[in-house]
PyMOL Python script that loads the backbone (N, CA, C, O; Angstrom):
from pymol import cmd

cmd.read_pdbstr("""\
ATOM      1  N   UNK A   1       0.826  -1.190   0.000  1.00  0.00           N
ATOM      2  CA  UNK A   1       0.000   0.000   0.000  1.00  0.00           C
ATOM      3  C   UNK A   1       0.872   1.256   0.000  1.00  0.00           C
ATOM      4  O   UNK A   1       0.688   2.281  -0.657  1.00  0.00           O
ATOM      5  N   UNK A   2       1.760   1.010   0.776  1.00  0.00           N
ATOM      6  CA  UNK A   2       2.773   2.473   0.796  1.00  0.00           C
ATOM      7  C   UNK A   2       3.600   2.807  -0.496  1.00  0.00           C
ATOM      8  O   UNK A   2       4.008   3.894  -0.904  1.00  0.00           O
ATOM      9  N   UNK A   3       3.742   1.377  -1.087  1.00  0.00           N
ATOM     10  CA  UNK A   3       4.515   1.668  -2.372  1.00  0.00           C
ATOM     11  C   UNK A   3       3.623   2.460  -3.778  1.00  0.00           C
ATOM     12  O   UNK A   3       4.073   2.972  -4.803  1.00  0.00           O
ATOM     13  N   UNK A   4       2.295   2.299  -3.322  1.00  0.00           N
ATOM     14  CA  UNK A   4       1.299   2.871  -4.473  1.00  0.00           C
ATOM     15  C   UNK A   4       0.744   3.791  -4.022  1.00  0.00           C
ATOM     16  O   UNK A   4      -0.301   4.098  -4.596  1.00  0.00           O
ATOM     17  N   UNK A   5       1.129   4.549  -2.943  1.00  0.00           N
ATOM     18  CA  UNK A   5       0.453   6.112  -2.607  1.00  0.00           C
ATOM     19  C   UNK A   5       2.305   6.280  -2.834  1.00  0.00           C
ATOM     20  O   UNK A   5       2.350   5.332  -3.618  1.00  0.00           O
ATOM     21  N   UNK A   6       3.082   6.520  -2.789  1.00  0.00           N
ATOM     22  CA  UNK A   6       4.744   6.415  -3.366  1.00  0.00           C
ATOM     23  C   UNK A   6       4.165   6.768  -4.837  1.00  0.00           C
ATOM     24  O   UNK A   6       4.085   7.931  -5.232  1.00  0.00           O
ATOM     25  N   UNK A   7       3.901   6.019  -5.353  1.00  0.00           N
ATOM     26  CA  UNK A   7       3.413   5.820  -6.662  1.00  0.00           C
ATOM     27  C   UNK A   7       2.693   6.687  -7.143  1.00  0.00           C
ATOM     28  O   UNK A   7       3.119   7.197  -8.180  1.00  0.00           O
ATOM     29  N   UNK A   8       1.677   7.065  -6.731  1.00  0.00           N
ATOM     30  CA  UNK A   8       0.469   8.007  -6.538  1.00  0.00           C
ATOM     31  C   UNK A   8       1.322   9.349  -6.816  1.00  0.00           C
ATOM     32  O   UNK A   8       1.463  10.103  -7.779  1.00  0.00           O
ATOM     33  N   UNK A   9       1.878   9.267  -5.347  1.00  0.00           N
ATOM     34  CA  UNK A   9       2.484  10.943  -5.579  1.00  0.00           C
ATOM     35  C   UNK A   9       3.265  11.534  -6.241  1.00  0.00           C
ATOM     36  O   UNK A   9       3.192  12.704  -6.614  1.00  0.00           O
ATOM     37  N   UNK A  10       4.400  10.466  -6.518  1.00  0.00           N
ATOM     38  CA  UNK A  10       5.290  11.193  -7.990  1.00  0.00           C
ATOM     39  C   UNK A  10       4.920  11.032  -9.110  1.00  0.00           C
ATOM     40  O   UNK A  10       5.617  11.468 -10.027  1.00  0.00           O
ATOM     41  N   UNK A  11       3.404  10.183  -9.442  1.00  0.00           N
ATOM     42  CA  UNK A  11       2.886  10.320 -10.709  1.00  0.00           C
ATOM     43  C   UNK A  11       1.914  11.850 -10.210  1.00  0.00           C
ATOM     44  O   UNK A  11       1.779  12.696 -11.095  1.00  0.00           O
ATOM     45  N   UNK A  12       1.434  12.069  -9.156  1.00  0.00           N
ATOM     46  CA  UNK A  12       1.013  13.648  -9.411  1.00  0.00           C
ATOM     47  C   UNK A  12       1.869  14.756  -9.863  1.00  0.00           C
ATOM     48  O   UNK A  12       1.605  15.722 -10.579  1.00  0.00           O
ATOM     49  N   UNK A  13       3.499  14.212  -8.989  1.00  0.00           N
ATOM     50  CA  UNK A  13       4.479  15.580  -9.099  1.00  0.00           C
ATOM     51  C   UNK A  13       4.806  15.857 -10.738  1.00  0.00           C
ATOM     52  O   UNK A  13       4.868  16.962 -11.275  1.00  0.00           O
ATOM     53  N   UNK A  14       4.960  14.787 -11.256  1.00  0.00           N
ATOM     54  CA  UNK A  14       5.231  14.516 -12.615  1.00  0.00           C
ATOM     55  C   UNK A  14       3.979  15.165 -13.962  1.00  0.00           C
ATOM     56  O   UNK A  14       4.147  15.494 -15.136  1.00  0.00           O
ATOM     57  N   UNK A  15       2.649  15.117 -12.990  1.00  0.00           N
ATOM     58  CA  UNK A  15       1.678  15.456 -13.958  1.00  0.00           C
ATOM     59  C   UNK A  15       2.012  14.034 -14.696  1.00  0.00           C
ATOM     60  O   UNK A  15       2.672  14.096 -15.734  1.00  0.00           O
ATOM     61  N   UNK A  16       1.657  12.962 -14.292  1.00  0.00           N
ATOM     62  CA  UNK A  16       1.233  12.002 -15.071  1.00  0.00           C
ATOM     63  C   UNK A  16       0.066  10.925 -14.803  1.00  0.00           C
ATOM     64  O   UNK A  16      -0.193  10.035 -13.994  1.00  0.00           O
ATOM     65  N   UNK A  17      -0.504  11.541 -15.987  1.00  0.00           N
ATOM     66  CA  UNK A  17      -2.168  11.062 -15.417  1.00  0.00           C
ATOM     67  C   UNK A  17      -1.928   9.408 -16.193  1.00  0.00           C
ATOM     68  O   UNK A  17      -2.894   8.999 -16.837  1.00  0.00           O
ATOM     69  N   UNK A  18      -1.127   8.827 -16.149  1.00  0.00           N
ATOM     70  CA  UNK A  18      -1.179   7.065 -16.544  1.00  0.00           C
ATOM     71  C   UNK A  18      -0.580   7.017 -15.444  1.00  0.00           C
ATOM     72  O   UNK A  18      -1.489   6.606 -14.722  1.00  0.00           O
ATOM     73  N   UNK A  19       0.197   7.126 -14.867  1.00  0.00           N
ATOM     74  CA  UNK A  19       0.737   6.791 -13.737  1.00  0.00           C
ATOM     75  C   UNK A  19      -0.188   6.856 -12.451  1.00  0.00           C
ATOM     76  O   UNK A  19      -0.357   5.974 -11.609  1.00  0.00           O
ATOM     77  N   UNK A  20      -0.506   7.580 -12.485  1.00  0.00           N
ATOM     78  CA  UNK A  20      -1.887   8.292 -11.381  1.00  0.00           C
ATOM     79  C   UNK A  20      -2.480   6.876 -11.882  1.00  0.00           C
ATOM     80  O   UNK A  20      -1.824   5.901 -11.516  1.00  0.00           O
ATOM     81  N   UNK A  21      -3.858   6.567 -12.827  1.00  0.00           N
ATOM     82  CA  UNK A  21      -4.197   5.775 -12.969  1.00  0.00           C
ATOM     83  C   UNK A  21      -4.134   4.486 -12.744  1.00  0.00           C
ATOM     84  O   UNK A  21      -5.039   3.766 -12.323  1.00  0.00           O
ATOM     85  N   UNK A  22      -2.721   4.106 -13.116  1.00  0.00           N
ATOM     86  CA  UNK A  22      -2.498   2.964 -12.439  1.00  0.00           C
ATOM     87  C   UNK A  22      -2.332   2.570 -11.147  1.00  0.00           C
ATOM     88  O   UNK A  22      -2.152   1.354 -11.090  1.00  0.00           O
ATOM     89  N   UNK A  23      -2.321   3.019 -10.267  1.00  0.00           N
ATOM     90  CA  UNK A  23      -2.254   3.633  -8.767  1.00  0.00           C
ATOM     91  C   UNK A  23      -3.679   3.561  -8.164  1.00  0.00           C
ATOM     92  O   UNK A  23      -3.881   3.659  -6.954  1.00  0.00           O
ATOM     93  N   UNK A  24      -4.972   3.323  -9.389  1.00  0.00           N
ATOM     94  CA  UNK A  24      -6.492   3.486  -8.653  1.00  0.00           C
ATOM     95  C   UNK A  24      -7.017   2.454  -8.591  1.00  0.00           C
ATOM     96  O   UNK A  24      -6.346   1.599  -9.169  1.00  0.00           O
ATOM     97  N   UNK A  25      -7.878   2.095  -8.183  1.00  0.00           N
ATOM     98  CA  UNK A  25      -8.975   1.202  -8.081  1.00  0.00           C
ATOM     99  C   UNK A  25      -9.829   1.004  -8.997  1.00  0.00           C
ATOM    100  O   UNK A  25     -10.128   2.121  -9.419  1.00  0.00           O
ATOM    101  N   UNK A  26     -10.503   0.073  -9.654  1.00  0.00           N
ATOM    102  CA  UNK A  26     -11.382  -0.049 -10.667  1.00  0.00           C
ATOM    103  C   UNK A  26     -11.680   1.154 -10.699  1.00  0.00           C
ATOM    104  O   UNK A  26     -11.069   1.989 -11.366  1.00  0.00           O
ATOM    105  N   UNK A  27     -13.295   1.530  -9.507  1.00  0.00           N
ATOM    106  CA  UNK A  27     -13.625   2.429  -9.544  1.00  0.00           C
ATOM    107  C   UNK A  27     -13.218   3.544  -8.720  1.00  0.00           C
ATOM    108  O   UNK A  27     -13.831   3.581  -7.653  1.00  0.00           O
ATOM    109  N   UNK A  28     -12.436   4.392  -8.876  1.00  0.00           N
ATOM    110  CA  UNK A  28     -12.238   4.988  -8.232  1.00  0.00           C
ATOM    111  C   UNK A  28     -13.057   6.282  -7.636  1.00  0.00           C
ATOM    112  O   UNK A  28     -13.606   6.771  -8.624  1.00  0.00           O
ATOM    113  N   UNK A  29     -13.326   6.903  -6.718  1.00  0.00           N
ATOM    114  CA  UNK A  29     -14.232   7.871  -6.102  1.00  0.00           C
ATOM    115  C   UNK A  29     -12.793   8.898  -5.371  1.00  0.00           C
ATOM    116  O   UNK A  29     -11.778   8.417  -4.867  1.00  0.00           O
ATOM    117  N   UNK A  30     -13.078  10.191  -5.500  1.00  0.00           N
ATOM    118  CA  UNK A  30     -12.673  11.245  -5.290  1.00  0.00           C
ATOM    119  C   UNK A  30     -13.690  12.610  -4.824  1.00  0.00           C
ATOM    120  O   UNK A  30     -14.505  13.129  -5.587  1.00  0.00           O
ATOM    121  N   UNK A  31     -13.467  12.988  -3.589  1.00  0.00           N
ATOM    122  CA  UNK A  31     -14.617  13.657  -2.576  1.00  0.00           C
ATOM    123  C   UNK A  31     -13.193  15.001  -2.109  1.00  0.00           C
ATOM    124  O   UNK A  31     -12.140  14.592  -1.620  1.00  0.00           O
ATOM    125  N   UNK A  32     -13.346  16.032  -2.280  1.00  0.00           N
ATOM    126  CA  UNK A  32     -12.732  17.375  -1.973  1.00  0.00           C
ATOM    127  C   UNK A  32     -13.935  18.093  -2.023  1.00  0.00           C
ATOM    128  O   UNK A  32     -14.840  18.238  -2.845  1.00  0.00           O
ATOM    129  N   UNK A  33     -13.459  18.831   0.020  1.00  0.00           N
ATOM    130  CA  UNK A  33     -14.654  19.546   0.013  1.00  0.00           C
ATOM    131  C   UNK A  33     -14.254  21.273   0.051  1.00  0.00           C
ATOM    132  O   UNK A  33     -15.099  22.158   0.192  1.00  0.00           O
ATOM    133  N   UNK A  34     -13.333  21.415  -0.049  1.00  0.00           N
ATOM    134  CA  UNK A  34     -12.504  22.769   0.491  1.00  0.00           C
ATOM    135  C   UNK A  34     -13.557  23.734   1.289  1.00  0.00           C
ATOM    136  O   UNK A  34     -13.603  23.661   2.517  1.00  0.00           O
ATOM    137  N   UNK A  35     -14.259  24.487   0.693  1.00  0.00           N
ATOM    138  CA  UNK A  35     -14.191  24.985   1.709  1.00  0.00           C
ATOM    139  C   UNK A  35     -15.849  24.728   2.230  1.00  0.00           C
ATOM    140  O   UNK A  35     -16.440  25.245   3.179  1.00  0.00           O
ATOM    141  N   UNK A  36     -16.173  24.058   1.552  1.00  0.00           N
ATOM    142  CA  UNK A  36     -17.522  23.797   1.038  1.00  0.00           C
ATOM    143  C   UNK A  36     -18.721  23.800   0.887  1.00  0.00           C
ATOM    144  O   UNK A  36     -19.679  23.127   1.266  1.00  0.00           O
ATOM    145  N   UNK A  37     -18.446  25.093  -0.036  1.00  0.00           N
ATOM    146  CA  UNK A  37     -19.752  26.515  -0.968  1.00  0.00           C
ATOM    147  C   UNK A  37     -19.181  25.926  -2.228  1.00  0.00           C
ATOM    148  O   UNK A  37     -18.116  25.962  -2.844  1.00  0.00           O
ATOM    149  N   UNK A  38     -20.064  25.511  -2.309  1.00  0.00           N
ATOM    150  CA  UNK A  38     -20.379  25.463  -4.468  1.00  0.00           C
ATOM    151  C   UNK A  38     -18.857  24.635  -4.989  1.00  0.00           C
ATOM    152  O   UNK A  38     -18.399  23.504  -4.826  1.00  0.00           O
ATOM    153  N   UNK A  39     -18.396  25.894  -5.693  1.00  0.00           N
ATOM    154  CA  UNK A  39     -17.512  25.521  -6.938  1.00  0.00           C
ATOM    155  C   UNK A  39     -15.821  24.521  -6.021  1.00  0.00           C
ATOM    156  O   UNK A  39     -15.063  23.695  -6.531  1.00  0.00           O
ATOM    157  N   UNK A  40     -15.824  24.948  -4.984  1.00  0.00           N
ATOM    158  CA  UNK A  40     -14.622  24.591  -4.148  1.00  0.00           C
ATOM    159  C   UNK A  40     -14.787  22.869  -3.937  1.00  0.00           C
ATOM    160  O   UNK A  40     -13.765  22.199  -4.076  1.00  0.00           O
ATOM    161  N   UNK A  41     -15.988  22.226  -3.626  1.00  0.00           N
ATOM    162  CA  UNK A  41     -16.243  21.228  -4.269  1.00  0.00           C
ATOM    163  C   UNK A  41     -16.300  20.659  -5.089  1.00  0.00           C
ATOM    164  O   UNK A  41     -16.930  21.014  -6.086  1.00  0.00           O
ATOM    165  N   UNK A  42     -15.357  19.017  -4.949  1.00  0.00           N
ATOM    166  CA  UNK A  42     -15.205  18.302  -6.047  1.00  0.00           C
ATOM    167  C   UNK A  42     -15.586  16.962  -5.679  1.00  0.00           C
ATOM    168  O   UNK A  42     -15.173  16.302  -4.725  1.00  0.00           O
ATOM    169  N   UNK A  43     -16.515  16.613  -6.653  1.00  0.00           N
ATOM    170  CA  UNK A  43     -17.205  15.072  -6.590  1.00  0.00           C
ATOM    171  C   UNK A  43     -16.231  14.089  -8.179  1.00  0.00           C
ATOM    172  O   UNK A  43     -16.082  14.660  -9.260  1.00  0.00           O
ATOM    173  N   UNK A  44     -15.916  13.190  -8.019  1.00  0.00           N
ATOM    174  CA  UNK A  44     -15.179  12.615  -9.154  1.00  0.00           C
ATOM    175  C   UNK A  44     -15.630  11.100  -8.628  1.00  0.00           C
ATOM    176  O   UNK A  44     -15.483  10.609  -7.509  1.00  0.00           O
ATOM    177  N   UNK A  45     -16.370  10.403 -10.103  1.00  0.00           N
ATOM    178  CA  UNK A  45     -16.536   9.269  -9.858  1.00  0.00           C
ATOM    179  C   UNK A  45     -16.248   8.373 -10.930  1.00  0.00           C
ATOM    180  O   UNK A  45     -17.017   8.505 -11.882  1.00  0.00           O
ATOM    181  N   UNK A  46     -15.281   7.415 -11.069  1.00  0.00           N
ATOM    182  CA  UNK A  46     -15.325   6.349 -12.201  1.00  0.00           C
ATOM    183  C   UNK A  46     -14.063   6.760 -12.765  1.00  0.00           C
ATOM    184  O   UNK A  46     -13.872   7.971 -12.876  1.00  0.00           O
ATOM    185  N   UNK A  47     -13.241   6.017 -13.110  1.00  0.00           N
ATOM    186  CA  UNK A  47     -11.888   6.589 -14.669  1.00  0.00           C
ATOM    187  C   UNK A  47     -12.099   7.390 -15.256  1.00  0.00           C
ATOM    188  O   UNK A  47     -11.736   8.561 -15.149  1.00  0.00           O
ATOM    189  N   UNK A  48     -12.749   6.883 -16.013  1.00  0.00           N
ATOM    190  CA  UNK A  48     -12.862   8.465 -16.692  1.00  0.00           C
ATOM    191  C   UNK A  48     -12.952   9.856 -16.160  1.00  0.00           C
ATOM    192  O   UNK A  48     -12.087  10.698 -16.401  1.00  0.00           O
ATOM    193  N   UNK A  49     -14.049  10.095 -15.408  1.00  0.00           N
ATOM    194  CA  UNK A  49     -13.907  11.471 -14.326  1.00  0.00           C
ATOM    195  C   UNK A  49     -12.420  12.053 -13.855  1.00  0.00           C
ATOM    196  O   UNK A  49     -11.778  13.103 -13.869  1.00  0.00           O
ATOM    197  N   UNK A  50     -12.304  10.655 -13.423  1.00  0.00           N
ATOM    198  CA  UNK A  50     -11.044  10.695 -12.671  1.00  0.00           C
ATOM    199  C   UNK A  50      -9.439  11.389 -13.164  1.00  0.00           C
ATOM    200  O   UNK A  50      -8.505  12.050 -12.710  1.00  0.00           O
ATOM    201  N   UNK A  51      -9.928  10.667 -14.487  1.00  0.00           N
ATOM    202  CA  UNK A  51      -8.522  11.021 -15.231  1.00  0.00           C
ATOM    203  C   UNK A  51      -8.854  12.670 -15.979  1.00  0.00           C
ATOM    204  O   UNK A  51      -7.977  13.508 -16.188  1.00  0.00           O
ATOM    205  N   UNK A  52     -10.113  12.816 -16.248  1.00  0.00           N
ATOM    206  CA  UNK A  52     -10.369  14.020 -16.844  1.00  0.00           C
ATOM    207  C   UNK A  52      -9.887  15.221 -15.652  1.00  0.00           C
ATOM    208  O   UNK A  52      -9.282  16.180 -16.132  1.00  0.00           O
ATOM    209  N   UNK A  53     -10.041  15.230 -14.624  1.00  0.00           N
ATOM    210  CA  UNK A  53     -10.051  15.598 -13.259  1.00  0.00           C
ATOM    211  C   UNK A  53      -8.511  16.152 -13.367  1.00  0.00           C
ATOM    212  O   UNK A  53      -8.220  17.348 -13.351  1.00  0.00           O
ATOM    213  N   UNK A  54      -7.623  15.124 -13.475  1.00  0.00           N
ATOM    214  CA  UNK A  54      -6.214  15.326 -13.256  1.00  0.00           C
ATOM    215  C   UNK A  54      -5.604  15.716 -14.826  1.00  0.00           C
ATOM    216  O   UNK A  54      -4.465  16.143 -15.012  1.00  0.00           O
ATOM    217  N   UNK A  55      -6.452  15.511 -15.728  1.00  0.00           N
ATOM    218  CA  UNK A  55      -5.540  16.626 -16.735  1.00  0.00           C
ATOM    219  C   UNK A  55      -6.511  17.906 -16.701  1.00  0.00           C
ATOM    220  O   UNK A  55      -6.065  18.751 -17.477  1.00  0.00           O
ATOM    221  N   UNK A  56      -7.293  18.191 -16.278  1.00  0.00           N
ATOM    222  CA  UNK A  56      -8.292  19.645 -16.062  1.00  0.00           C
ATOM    223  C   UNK A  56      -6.993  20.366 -14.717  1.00  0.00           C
ATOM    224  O   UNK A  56      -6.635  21.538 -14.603  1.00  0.00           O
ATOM    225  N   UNK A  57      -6.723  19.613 -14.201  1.00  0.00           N
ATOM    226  CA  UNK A  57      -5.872  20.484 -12.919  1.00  0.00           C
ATOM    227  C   UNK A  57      -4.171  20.620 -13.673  1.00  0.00           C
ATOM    228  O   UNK A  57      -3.477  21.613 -13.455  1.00  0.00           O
ATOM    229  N   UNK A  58      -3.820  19.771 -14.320  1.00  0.00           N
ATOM    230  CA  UNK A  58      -2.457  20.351 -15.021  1.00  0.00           C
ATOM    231  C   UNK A  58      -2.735  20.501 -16.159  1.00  0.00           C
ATOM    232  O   UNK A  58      -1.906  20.007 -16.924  1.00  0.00           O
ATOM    233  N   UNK A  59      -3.550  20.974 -16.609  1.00  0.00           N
ATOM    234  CA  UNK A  59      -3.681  22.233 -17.879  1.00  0.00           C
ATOM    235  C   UNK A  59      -3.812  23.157 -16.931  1.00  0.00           C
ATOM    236  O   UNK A  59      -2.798  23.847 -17.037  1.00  0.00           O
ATOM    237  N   UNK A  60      -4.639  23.682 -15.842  1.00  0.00           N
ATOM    238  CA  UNK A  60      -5.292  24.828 -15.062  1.00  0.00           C
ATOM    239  C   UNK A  60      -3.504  25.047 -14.670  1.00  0.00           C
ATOM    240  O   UNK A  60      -3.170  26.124 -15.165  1.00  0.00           O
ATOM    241  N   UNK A  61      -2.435  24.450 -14.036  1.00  0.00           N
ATOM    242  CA  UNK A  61      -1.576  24.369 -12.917  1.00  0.00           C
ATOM    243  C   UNK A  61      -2.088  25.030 -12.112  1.00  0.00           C
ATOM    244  O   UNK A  61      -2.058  26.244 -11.914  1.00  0.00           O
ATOM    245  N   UNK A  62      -2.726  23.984 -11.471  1.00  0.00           N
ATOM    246  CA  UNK A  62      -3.541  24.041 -10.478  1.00  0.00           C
ATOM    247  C   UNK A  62      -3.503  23.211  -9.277  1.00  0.00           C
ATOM    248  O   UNK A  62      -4.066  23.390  -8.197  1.00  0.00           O
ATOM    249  N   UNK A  63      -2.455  21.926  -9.809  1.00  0.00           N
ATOM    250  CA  UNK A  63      -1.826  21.119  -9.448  1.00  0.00           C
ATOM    251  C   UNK A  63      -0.806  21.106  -8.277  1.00  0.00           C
ATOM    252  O   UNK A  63       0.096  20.269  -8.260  1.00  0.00           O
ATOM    253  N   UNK A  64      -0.944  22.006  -7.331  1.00  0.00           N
ATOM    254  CA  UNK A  64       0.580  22.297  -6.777  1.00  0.00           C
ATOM    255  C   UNK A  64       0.456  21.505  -5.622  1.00  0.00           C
ATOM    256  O   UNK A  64      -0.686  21.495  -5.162  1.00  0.00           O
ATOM    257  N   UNK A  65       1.418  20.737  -4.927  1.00  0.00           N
ATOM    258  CA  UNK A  65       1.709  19.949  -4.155  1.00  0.00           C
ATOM    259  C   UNK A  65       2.599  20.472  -3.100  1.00  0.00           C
ATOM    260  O   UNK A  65       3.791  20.602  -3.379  1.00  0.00           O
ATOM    261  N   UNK A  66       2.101  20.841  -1.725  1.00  0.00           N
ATOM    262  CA  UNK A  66       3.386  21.028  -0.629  1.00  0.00           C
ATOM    263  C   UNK A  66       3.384  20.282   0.440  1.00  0.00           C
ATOM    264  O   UNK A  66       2.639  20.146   1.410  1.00  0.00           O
ATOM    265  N   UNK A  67       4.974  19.540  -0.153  1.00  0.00           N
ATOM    266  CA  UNK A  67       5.155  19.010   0.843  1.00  0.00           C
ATOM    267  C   UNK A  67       5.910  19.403   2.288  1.00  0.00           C
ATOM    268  O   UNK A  67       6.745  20.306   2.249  1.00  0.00           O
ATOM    269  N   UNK A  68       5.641  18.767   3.504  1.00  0.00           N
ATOM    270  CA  UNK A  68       6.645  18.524   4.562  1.00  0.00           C
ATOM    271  C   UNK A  68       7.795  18.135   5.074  1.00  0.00           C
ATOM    272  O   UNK A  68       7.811  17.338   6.012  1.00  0.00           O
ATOM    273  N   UNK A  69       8.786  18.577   4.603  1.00  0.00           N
ATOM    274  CA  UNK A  69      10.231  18.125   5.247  1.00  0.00           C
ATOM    275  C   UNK A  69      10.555  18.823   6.183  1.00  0.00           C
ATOM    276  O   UNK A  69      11.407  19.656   5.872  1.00  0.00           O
ATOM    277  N   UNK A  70      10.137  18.850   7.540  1.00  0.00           N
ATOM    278  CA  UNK A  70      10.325  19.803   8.271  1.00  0.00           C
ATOM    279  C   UNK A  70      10.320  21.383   8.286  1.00  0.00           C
ATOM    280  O   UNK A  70      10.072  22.075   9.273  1.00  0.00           O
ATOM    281  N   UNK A  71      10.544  21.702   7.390  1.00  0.00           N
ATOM    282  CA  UNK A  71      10.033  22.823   6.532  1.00  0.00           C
ATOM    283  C   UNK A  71       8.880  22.771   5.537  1.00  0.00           C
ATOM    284  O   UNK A  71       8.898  21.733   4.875  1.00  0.00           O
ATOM    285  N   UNK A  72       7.845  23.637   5.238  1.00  0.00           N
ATOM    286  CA  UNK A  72       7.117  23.672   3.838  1.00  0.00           C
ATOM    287  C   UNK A  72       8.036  24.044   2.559  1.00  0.00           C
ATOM    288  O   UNK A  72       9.080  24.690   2.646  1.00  0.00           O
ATOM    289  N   UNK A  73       7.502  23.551   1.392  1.00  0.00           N
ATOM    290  CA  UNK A  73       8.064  24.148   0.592  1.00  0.00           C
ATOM    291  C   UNK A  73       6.462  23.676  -0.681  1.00  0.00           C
ATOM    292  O   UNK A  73       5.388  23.096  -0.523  1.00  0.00           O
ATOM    293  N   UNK A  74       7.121  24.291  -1.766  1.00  0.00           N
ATOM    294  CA  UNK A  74       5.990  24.240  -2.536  1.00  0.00           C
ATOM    295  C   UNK A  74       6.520  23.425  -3.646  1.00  0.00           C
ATOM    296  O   UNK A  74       7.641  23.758  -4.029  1.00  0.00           O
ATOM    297  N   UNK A  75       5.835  22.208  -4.383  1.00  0.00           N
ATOM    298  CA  UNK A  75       6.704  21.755  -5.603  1.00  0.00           C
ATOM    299  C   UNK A  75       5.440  22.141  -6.536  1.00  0.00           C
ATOM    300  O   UNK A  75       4.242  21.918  -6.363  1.00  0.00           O
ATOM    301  N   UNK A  76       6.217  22.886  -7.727  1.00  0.00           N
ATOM    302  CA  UNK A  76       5.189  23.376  -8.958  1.00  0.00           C
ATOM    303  C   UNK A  76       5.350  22.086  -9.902  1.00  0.00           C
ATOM    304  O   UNK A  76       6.365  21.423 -10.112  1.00  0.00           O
ATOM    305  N   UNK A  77       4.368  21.964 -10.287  1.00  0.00           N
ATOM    306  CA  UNK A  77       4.356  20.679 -11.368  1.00  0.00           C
ATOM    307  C   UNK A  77       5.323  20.883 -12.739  1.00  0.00           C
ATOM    308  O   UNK A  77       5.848  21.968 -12.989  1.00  0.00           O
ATOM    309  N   UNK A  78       5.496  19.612 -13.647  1.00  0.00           N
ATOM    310  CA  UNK A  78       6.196  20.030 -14.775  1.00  0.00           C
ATOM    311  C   UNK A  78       5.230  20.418 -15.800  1.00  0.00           C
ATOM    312  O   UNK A  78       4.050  20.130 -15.604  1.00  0.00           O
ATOM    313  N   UNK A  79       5.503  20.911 -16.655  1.00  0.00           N
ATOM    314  CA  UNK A  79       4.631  20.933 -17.882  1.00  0.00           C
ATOM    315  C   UNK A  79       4.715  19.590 -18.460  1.00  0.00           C
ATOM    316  O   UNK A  79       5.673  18.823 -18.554  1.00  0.00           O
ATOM    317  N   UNK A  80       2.970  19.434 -18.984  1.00  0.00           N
ATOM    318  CA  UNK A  80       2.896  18.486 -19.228  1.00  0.00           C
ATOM    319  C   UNK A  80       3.228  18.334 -21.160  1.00  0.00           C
ATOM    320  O   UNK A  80       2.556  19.132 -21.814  1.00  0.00           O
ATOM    321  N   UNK A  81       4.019  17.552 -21.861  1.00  0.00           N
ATOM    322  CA  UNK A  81       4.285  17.405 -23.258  1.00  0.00           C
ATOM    323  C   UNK A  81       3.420  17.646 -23.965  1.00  0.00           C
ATOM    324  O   UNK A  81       3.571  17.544 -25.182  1.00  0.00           O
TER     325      UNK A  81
END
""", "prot")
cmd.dss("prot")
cmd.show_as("cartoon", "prot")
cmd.util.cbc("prot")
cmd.orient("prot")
């Protein structure tokens, strides 16, 4: 399990939505409520959604990931080819 959220996350840092994919569950379900009024909510259900989801956020770079190393820092995604 740890090796496929491993998996998970440097296929996000990468912006790679096959990698991401392979990392899911048949069906996968995705629930973000931020702040949650309207548009800040995100419902994602099934592959397809799913994957549309994660190239809608790295076209947007929208994508940004910060992680914790004792410090914050921010990693900006790559452009995707």
């Amino acid at each position: 399990m740890l090796e496929d959220y491993r998996a998970h996350m440097r296929a996000e840092l990468c912006c790679d939505a096959d990698g991401i994919m392979a990392t899911m569950s048949a069906h996968p379900v995705y629930h973000s409520y931020g702040s949650g009024i309207g548009a800040d909510s995100v419902n994602v259900n099934g592959r397809d959604q799913n994957r549309a989801f994660y190239h809608k956020i790295f076209d947007e770079k929208t994508s940004v990931i910060q992680v914790d190393e004792r410090k914050s820092r921010r990693v900006h995604p790559r452009p995707r080819p």
